[in-house]
C-alpha positions in Angstrom: -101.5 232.7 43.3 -104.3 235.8 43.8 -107.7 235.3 42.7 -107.3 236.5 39.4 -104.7 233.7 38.3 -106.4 231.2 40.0 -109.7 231.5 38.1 -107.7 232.4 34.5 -106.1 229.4 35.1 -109.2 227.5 36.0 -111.0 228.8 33.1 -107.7 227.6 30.4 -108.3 223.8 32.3 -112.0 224.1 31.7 -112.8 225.2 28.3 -109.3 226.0 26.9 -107.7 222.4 27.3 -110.9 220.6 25.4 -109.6 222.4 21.9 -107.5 219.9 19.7 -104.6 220.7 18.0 -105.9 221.4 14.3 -105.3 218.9 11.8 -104.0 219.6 8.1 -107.3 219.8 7.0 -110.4 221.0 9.5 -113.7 220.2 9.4 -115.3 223.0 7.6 -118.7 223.4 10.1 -118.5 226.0 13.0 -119.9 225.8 16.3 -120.6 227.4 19.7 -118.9 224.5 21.7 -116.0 225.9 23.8 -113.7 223.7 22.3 -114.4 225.5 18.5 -114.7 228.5 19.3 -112.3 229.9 22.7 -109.4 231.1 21.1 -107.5 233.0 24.5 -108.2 233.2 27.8 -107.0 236.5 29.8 -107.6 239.1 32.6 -108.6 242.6 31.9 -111.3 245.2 32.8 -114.7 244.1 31.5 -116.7 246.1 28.6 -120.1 247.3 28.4 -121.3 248.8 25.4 -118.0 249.5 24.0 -116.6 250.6 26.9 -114.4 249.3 30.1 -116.0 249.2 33.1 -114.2 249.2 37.0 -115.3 245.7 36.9 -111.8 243.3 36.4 -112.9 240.3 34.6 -111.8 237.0 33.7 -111.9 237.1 29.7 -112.5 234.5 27.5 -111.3 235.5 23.8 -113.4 234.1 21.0 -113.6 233.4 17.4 -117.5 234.4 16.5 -118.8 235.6 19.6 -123.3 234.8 19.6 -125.8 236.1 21.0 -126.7 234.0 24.3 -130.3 233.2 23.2 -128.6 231.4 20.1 -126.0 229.5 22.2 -127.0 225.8 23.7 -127.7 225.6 27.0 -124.6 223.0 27.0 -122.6 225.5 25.3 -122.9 228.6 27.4 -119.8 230.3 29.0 -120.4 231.1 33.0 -121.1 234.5 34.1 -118.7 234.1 36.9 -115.4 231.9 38.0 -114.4 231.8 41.0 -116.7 234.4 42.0 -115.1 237.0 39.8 -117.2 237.7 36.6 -116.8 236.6 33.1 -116.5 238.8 29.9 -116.6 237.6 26.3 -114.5 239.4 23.1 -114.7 238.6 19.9 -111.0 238.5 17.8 -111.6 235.8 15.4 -109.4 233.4 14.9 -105.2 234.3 15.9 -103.0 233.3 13.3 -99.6 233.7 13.1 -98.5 236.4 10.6 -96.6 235.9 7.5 -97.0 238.0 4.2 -97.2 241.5 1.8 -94.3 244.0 0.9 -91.3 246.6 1.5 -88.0 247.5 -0.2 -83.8 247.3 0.4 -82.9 248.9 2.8 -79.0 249.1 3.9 -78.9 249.1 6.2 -82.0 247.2 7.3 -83.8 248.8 10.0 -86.4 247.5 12.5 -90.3 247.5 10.9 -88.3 246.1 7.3 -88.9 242.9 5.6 -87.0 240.0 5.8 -87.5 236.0 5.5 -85.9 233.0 4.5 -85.8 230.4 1.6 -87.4 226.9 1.7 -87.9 224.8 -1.5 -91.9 225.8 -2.5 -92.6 228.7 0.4 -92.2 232.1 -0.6 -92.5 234.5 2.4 -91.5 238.1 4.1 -91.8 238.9 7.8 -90.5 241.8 9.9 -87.2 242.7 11.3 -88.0 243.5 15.0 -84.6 245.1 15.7 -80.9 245.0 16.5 -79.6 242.7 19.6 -76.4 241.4 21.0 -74.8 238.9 23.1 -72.1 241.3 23.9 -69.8 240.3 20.8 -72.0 240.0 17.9 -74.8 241.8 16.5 -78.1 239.7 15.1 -81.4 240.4 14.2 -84.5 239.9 16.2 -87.7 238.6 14.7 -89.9 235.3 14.9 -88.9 231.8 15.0 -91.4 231.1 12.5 -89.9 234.3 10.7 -86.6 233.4 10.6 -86.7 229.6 11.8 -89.9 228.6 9.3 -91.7 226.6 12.6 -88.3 225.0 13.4 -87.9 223.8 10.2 -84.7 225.1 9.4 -81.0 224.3 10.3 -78.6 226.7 11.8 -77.0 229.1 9.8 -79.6 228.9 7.0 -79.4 232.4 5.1 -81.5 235.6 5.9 -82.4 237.9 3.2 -83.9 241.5 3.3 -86.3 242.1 1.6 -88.0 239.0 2.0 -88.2 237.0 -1.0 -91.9 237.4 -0.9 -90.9 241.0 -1.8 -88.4 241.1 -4.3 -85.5 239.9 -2.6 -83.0 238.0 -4.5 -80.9 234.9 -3.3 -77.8 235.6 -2.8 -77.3 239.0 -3.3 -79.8 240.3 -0.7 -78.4 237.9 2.2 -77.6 239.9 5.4 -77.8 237.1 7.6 -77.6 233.6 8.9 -79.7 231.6 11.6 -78.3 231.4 15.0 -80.5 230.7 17.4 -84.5 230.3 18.1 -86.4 228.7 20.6 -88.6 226.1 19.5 -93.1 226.4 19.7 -94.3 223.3 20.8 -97.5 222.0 19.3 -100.7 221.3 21.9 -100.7 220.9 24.4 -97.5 221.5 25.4 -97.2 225.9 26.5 -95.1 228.2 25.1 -94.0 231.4 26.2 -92.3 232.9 22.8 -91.9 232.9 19.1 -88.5 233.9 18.7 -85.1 234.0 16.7 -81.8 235.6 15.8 -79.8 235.7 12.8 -75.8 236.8 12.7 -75.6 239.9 10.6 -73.2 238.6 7.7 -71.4 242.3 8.6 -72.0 244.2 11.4 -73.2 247.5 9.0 -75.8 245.7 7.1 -78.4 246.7 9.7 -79.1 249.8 12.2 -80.5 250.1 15.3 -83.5 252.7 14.4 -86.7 251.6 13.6 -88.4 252.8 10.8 -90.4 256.2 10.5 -92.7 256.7 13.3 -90.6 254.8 15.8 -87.6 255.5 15.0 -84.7 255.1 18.2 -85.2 253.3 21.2 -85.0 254.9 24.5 -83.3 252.5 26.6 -81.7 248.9 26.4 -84.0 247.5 29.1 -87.5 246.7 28.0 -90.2 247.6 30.0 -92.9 245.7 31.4 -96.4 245.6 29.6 -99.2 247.1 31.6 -102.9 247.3 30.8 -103.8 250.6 29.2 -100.0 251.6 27.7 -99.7 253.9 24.6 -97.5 251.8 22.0 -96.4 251.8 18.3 -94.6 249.8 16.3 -93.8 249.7 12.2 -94.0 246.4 10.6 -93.9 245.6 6.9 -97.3 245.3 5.6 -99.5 247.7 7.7 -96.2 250.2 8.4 -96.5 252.6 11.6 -99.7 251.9 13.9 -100.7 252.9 17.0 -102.8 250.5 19.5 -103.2 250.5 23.2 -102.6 246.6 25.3 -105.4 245.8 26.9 -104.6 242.6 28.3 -100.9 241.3 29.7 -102.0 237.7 30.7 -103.8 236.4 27.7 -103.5 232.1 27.2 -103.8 232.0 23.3 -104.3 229.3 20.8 -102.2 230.1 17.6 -103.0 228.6 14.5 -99.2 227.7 12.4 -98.9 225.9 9.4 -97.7 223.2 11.3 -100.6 222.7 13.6 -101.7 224.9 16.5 -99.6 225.8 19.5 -100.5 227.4 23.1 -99.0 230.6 24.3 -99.1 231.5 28.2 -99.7 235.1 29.3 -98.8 236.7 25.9 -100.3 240.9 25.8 -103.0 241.5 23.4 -103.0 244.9 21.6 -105.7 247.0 19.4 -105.1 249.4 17.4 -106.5 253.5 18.0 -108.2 254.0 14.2 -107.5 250.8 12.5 -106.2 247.2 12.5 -102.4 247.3 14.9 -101.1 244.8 12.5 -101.8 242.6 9.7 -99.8 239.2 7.6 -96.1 240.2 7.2 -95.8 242.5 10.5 -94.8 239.1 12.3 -91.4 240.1 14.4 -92.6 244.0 14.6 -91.0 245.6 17.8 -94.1 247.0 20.0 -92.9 250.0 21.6 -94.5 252.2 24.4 -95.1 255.5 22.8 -93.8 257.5 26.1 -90.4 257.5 26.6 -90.0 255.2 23.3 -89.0 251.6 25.5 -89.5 248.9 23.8 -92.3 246.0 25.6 -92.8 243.1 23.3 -92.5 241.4 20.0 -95.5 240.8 17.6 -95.9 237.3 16.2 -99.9 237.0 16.3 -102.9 238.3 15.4 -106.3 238.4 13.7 -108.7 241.3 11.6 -108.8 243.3 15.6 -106.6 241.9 17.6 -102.4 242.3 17.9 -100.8 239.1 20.1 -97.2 240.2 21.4 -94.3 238.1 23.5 -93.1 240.0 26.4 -90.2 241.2 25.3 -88.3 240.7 28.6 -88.9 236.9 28.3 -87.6 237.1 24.2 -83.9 238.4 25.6 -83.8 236.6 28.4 -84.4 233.4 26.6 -82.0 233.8 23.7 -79.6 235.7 25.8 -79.2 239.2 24.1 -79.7 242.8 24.9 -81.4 245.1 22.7 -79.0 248.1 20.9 -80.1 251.3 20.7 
């Protein structure tokens, strides 16, 4: 393990392990204690006065980050682990994304909405893109997109649009549940928030991605690197552009049905505005040269974009991506 990993890893089993998973209802007073407020732990070039610096630091990712002459002594994050230096960004707190609106499409295309239907829960994600096991065709989102936080059996219906916008059960069905791999509550570690649905016909949906994205440049994803270009379309905030600034990041996601831990997940910001908001859960990220897809969006807050590796997603629900 090289330095870098060693004192990451240290700094998850110092501060990151003290958070408890979140009950139904929290206590509504916030703090400086480590265990309130660290929200992701990463790896990344450290930032002084808006800018990076040579300097690689070990990041810890916070919800309200405070002036140091505010924080208690007994509160206070080291300057250095390991012997590597410490840096401290402020994201607020990472929720997983649900929520807002988009129209019919037919076919669907990747950056639409799409969600399921539970008794009392109205919802709309995004449609990440087309896969396939060699056989079939599905589409790729979120587990708590398509699956509603494991909640739902096999072969529970798919709709586009989401019903959240207007879709109507059963005439806008494209889909069925076929696979996703479960998140585990804390403090268990997860590596993905992932599912697939069987398209009811294989020309309900298309390969392209919506307008800005449009086709994929290979069936291989690429590996996420620290300073890549990438885009992506999702349903609510439509066709951003961000830059990854971290490939490593231990999160802390906040679901409806607790919170749940996510190892080396890549954190994204957007070049002029937010990368994402609620609703562009599932969103393909895509590096902007050469158009190959790198991850798949599931997490975020008001600044910050968290994204799966997208390698890891296929691998684990055995499909390739179609272009």
């Amino acid at each position: 393990m090289d330095p870098f990993a060693k004192a990451k890893q240290e700094a998850v089993d110092t501060f990151m392990s003290l958070a408890p998973p979140r009950a139904e209802f929290a206590a509504l007073a916030a703090t400086t204690a480590p265990r309130h407020n660290i929200v992701g732990v990463g790896v990344g070039p450290k930032i002084r006065k808006g800018k990076e610096t040579a300097t690689t630091s070990i990041r810890f990712y916070v919800e309200k980050k405070v002036a140091p002459s505010a924080v208690p002594r007994a509160h206070r994050l080291p300057a250095k682990i390991r012997g590597i230096p410490t840096d401290v960004i402020e994201t607020g707190r990472l929720f997983a994304q649900v929520p807002i609106a988009q129209q019919r499409l037919r076919p669907a295309k990747g950056g639409c909405s799409v969600g399921f239907q539970a008794s009392g829960f109205v919802m709309a994600g995004t449609l990440g893109c087309l896969v396939t096991d060699g056989t079939r065709r599905f589409i790729l989102s979120n587990n708590h997109v398509l699956a509603n936080e494991n909640a739902l059996p096999l072969s529970s219906p798919i709709f586009q649009p989401g019903l959240l916008d207007g879709g109507v059960a059963p005439a806008d069905r494209i889909a069925r549940l076929r696979k996703f791999v479960r998140i585990r509550k804390l403090p268990a570690d997860n590596h993905i928030d992932a599912a697939i649905a069987a398209l009811n016909a294989p020309g309900l949906a298309s390969p392209l991605i919506l307008p800005g994205v449009g086709a994929l440049g290979a069936t291989a994803p690429l590996p996420a690197s620290i300073g890549m270009r990438v885009h992506k379309h999702g349903r609510t905030t439509g066709y951003t552009r961000g830059r990854v600034i971290d490939v490593s990041a231990d999160v802390n996601i906040t679901y409806d049905f607790g919170a749940a831990r996510f190892i080396d997940q890549i954190v994204i910001v957007g070049d002029t505005r937010s990368f994402s908001d609620a609703g562009d859960s599932g969103s393909l990220i895509v590096r902007r040269s050469g158009n190959r897809a790198i991850g798949l969006l599931f997490a975020g807050s008001a600044s910050h974009t968290i994204a799966n590796h997208l390698g890891e997603v296929l691998d684990a629900l055995h499909v390739t991506l179609v272009v």
